[in-house]
FITITI-679667 format. One line per 8 residues: their letters; for each residue x, y, z of N, C-alpha, C, O. Coordinates in Angstrom, 1 decimal. Layout:
<rs>
a = X/Y/Z/X/Y/Z/X/Y/Z/X/Y/Z ~ ...
</rs>
This chain:
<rs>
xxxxxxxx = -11.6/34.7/12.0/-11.3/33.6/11.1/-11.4/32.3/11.9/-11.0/32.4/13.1 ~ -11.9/30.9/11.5/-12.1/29.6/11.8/-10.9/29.0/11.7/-10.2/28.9/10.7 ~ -10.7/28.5/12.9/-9.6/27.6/13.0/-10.1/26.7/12.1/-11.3/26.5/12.1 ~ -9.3/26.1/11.2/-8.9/25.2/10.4/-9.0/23.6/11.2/-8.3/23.3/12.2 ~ -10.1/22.7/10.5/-9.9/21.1/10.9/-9.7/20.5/10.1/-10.4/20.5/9.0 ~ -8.4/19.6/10.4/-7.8/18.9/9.7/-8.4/17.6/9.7/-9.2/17.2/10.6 ~ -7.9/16.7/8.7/-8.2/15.3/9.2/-8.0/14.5/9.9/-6.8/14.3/9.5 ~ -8.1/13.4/10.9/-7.8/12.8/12.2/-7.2/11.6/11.2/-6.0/11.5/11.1
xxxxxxxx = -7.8/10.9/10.6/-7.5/9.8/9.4/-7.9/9.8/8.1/-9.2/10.0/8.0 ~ -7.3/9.8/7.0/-7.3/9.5/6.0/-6.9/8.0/5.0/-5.8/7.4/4.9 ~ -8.6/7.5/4.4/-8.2/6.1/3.7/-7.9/6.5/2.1/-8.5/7.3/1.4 ~ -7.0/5.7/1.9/-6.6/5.5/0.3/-6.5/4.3/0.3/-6.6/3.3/1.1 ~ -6.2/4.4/-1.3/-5.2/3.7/-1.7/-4.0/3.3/-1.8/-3.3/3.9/-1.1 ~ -3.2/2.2/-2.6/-1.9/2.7/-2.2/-0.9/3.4/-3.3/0.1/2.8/-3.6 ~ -1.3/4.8/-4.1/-0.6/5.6/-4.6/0.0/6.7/-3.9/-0.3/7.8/-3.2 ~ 1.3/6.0/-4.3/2.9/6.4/-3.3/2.9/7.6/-3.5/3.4/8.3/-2.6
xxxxxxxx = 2.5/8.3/-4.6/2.8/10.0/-4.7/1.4/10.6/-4.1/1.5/11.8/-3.8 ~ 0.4/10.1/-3.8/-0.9/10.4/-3.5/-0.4/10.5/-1.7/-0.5/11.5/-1.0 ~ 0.1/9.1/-1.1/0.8/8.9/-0.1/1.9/10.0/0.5/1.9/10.5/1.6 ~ 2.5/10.1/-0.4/3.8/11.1/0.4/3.0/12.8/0.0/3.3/13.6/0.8 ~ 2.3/13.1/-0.8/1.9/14.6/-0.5/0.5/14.4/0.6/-0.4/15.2/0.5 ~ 0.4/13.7/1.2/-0.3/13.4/2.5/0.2/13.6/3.6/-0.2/14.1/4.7 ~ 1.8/12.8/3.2/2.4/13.0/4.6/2.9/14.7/4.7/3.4/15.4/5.6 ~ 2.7/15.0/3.7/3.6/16.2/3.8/2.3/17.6/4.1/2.5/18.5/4.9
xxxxxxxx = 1.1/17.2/3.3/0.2/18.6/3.5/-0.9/18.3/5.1/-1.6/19.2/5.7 ~ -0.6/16.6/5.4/-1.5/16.4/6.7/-0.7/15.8/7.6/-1.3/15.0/8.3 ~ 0.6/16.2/7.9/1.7/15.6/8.7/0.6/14.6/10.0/0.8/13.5/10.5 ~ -0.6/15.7/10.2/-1.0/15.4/12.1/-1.9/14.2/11.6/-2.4/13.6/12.5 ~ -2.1/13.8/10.7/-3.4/12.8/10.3/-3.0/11.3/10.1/-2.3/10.9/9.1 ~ -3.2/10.7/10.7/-3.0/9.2/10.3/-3.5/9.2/8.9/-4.5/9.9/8.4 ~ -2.4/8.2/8.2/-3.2/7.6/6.6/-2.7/6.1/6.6/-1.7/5.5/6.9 ~ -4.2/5.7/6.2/-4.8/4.1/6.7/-4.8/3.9/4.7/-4.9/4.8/3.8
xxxxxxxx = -4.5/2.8/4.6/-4.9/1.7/3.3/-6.3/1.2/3.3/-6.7/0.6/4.3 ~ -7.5/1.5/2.3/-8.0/0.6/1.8/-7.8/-0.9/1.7/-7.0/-1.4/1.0 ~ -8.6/-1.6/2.6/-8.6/-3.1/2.9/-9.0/-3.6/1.5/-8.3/-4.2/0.7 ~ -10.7/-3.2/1.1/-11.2/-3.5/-0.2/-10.1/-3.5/-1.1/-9.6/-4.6/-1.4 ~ -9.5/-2.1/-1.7/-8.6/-2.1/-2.7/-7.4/-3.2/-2.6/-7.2/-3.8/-3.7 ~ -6.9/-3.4/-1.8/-5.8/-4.2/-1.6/-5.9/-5.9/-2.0/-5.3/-6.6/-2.7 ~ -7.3/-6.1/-1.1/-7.5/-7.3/-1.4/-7.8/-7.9/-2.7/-7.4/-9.0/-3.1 ~ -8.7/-6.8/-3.6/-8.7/-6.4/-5.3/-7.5/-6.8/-5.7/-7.2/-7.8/-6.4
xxxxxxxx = -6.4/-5.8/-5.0/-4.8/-6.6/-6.2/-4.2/-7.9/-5.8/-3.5/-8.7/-6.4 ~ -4.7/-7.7/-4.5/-4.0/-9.3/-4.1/-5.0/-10.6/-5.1/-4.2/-11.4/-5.7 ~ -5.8/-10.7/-5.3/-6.8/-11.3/-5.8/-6.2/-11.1/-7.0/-5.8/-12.2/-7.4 ~ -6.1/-10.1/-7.8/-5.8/-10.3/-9.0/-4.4/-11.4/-9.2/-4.5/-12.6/-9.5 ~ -3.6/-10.9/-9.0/-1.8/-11.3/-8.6/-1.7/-12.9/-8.2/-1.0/-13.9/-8.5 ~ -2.8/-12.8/-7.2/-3.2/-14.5/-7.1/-3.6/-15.4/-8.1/-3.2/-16.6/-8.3 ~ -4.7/-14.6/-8.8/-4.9/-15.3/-10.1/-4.3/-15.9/-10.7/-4.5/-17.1/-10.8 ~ -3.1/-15.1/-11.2/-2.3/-14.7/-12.5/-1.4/-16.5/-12.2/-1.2/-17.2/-13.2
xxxxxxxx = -1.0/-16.8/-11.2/-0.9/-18.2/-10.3/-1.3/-19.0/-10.2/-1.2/-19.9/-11.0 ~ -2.0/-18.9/-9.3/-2.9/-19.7/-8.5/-3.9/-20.1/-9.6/-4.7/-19.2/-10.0 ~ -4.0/-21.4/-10.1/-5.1/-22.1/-11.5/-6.3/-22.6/-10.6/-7.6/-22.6/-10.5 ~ -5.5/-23.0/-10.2/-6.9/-24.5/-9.3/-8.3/-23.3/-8.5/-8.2/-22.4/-7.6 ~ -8.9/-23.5/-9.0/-10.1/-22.5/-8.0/-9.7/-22.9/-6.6/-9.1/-22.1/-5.9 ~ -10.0/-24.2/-6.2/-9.8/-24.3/-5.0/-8.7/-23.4/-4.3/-9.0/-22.6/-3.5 ~ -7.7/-23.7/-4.8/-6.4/-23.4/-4.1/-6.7/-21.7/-3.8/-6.4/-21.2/-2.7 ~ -7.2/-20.9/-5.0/-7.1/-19.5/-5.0/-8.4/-18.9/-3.6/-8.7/-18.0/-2.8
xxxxxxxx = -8.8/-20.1/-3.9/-9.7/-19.8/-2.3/-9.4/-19.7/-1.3/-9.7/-18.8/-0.5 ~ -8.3/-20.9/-1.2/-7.9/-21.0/0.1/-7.0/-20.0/0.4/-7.0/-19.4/1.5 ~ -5.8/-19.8/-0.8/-4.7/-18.6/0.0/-5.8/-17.5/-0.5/-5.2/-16.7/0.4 ~ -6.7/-16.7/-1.0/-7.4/-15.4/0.0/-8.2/-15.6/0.7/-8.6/-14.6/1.2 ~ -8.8/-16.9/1.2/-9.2/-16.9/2.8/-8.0/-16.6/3.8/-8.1/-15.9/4.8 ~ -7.0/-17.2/3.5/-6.0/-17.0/4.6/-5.4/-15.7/4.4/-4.8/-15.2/5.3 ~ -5.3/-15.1/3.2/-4.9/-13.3/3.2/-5.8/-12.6/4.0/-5.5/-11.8/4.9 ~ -7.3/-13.0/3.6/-8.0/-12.2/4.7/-8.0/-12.4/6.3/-8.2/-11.7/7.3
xxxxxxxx = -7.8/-13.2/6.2/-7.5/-13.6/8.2/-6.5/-13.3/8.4/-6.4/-13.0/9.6 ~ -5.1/-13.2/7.7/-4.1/-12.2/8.3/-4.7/-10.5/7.8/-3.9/-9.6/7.9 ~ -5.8/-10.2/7.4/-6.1/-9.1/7.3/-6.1/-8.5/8.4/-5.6/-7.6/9.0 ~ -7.3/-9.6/8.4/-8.1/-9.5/10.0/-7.7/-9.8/11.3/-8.5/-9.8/12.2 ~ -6.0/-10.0/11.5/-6.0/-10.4/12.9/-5.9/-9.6/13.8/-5.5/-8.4/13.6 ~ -6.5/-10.0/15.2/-6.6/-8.9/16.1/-5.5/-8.5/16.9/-5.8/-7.5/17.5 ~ -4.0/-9.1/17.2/-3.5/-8.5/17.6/-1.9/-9.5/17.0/-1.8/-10.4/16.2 ~ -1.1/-8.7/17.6/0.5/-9.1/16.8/1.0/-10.9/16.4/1.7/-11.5/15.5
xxxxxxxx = 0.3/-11.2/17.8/0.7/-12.7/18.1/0.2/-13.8/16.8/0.8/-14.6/16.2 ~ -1.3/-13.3/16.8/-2.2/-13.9/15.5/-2.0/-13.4/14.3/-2.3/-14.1/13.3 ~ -1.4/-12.2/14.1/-0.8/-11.9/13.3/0.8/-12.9/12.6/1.0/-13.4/11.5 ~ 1.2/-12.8/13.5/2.9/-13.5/12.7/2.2/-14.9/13.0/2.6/-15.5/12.0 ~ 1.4/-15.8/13.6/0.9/-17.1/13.3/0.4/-17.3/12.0/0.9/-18.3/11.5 ~ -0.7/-16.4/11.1/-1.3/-16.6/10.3/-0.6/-15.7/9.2/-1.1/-15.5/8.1 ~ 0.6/-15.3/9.7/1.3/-15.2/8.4/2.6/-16.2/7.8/3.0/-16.5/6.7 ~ 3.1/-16.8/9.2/3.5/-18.1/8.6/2.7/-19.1/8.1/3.1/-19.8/7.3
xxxxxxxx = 1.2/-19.2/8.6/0.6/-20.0/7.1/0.1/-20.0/6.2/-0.5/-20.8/5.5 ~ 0.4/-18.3/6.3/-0.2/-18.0/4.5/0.9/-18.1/3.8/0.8/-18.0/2.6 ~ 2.5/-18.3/4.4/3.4/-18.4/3.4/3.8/-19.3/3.2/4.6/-19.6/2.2 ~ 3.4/-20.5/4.5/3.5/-22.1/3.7/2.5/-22.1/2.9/2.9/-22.4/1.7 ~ 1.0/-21.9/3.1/0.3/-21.9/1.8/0.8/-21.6/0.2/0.5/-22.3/-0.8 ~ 1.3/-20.9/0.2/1.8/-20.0/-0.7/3.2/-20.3/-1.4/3.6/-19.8/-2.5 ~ 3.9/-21.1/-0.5/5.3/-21.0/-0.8/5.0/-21.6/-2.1/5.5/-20.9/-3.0 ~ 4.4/-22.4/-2.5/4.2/-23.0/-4.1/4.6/-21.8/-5.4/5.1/-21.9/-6.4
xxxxxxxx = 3.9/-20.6/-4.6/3.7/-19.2/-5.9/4.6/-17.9/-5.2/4.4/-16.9/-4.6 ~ 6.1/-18.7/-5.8/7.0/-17.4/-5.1/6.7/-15.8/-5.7/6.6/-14.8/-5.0 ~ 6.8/-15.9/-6.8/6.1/-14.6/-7.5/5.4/-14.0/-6.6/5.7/-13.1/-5.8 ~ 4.6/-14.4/-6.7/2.9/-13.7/-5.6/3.1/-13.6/-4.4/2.6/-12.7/-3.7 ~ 4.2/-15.0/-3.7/4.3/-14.2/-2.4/5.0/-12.9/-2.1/5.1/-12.2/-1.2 ~ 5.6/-13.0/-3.4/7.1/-12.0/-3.0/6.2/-10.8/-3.5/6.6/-9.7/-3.0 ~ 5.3/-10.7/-4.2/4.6/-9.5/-4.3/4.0/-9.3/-2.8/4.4/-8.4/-2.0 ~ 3.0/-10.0/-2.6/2.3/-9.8/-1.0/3.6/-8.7/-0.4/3.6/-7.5/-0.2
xxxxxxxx = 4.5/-9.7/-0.2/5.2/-9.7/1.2/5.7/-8.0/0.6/5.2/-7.0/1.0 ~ 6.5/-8.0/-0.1/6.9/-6.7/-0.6/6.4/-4.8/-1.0/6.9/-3.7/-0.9 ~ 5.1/-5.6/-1.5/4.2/-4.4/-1.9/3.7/-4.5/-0.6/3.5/-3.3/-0.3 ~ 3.3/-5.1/0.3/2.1/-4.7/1.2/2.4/-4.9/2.7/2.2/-4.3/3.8 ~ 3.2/-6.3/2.2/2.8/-6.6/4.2/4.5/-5.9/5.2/4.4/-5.7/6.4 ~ 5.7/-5.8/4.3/6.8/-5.4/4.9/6.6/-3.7/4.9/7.2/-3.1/5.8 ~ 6.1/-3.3/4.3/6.4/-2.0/4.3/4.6/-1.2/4.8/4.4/-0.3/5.6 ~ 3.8/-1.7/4.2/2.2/-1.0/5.2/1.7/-1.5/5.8/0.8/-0.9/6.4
xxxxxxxx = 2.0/-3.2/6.3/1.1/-3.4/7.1/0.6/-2.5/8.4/-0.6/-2.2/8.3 ~ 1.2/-2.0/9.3/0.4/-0.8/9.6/-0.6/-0.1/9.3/-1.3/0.3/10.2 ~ -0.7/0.0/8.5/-1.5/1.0/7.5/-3.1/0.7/7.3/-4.1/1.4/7.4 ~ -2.9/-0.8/7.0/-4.5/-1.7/6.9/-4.3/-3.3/7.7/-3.8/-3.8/6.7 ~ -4.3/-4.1/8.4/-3.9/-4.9/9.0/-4.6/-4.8/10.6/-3.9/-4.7/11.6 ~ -6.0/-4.9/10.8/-6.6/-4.5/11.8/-6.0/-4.9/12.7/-6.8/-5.4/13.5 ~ -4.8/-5.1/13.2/-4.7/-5.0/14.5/-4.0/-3.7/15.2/-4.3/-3.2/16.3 ~ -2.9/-3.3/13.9/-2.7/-1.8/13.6/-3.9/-1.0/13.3/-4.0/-0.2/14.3
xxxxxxxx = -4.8/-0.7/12.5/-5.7/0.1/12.5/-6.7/0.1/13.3/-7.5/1.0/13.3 ~ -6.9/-1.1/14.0/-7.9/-0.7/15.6/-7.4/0.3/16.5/-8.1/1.0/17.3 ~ -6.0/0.3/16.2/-5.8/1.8/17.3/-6.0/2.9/17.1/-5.9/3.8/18.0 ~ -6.4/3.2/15.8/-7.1/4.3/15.5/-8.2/4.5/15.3/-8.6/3.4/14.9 ~ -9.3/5.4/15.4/-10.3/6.2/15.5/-10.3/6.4/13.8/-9.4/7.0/13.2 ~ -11.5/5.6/13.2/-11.5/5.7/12.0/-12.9/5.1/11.5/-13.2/3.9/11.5 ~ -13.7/5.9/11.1/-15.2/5.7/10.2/-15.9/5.3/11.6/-16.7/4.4/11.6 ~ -15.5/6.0/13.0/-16.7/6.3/13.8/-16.2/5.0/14.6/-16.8/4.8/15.7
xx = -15.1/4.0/14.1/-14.7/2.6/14.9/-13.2/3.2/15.6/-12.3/3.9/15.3 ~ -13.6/2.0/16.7/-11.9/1.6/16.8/-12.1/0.7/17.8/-11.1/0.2/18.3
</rs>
């Protein structure tokens, strides 16, 4: 019989029951967040706010560059100014900060997921 290979990383989404029977049937596997999907609900949620085109530009330019920072420092920089940006739309930040960035950043936040070995990168 073949040893069994499991998965080294796994991307989703963020469904929490999809989430926890992952942690449970792939304990050894990292599970990474969908960047794409995320930024989809952030975008949405922003909307729903954010009127002015302009403005909606600007705070997901600056969601995506705290997406994208490369390491911790650039990280908490460019998330104090996506939440002065933002402080106008407490709703939406308090969704950000709540749904995504307190509890998965790890998860999708490339400075955390560069340390893993994931779609052939890292």
């Amino acid at each position: 019989m073949k040893d069994i290979v499991l998965p080294q990383v796994i991307v989703i989404d963020r469904d929490l029951t999809l989430m926890n029977a992952l942690e449970c049937i792939f304990p050894s596997s990292t599970n990474l967040l969908c960047q794409f999907h995320i930024a989809k609900n952030v975008k949405a949620k922003c909307n729903m706010q954010v009127k002015n085109e302009e403005d909606s530009h600007k705070v997901l330019d600056a969601w995506n560059g705290l997406v994208q920072s490369l390491n911790e420092h650039l990280y908490e920089q460019r998330l104090t100014c996506f939440e002065n940006m933002y402080s106008h739309y407490p709703l939406s930040l308090e969704y950000v900060k709540s749904t995504w960035l307190v509890s998965h950043k790890e998860k999708f936040v490339t400075t955390w997921i560069d340390q893993v070995m994931h779609l052939e990168t890292q």
